[in-house]
C-alpha positions as a Markdown table, in Angstrom:
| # | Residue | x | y | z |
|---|---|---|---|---|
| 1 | Unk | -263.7 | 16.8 | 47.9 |
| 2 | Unk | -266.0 | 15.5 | 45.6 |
| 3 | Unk | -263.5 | 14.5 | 43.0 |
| 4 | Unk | -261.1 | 13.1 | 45.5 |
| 5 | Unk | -264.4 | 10.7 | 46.8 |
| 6 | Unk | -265.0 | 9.7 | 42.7 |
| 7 | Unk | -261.3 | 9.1 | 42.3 |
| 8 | Unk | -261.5 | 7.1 | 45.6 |
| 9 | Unk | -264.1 | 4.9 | 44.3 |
| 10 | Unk | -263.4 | 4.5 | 40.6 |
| 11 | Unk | -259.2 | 2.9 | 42.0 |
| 12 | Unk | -261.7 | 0.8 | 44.5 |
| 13 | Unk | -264.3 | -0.5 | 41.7 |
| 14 | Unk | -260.3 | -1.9 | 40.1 |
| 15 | Unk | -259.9 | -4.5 | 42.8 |
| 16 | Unk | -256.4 | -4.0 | 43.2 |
| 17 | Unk | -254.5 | -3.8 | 46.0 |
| 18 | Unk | -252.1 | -1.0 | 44.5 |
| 19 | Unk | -255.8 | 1.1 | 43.3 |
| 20 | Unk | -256.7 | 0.4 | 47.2 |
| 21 | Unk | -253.7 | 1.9 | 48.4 |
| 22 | Unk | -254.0 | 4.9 | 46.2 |
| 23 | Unk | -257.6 | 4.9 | 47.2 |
| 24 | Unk | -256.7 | 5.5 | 50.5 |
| 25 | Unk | -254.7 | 8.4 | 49.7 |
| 26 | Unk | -257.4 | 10.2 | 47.8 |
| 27 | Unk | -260.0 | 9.6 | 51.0 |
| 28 | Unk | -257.6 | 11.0 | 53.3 |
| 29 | Unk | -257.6 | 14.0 | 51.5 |
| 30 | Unk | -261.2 | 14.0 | 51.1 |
| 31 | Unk | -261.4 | 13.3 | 55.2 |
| 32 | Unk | -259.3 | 16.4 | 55.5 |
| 33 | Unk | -261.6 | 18.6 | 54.1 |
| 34 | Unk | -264.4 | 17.5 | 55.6 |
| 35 | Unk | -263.1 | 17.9 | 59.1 |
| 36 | Unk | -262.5 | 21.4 | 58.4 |
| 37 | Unk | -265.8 | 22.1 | 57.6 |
| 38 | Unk | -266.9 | 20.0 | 60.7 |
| 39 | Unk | -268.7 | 17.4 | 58.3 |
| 40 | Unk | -267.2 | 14.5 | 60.6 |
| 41 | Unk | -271.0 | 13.2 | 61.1 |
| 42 | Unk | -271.1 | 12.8 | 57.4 |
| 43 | Unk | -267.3 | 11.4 | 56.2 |
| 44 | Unk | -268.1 | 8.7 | 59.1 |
| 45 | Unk | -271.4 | 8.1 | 57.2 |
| 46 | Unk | -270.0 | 8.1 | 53.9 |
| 47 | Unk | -266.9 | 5.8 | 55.4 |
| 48 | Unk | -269.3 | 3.6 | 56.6 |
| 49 | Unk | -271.1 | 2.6 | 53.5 |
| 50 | Unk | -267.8 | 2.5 | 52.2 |
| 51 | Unk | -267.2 | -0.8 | 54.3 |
| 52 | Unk | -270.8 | -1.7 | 53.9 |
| 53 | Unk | -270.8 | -1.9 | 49.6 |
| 54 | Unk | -267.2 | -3.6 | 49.6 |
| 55 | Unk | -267.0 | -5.7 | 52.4 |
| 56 | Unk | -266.3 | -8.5 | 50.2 |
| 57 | Unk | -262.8 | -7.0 | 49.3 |
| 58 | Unk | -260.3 | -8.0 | 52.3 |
| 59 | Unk | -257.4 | -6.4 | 51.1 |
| 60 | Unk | -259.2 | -3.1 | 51.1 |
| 61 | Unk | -260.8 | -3.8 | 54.5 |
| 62 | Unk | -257.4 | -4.1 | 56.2 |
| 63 | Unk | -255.8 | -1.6 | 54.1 |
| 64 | Unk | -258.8 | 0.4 | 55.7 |
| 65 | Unk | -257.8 | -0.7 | 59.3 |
| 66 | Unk | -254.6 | -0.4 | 59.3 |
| 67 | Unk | -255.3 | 3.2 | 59.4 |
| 68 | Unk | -256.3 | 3.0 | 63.0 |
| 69 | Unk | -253.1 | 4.4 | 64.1 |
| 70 | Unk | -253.2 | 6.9 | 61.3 |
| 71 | Unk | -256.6 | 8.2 | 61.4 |
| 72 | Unk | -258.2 | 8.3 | 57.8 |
| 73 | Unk | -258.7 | 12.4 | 58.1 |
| 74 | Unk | -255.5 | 12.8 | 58.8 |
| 75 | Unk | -253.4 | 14.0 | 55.7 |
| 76 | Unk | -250.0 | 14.7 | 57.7 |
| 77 | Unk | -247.6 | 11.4 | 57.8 |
């Protein structure tokens, strides 16, 4: 999980909407094991500053959103 958040943040830090996309990928996966260990408190923590330290970056932000459907925990498409 760890490595899946540092990968996560390292394609974010690229700002590039390809690295967010993949970001996304690697934070589902990470969302997916926390739910199993019933850390939901903490990946909605963890999403949250997420938002907070880019919220500059649009493209990420909607890539984000556009999750709503898709839940970010979810893995399964």
């Amino acid at each position: 999980m760890a490595i899946w958040k540092k990968l996560a943040e390292q394609l974010i830090a690229q700002v590039n909407t390809s690295a967010y996309e993949e970001a996304v990928e690697y934070l589902r996966k990470a969302g997916s094991v926390m739910a199993k260990q019933k850390k939901d408190k903490e990946w909605a923590e963890y999403l949250q500053h997420l938002r907070e330290t880019n919220a500059r970056k649009r493209r990420l932000m909607e890539i984000m959103d556009q999750l709503g459907g898709k839940p970010i925990i979810n893995i399964d498409r």
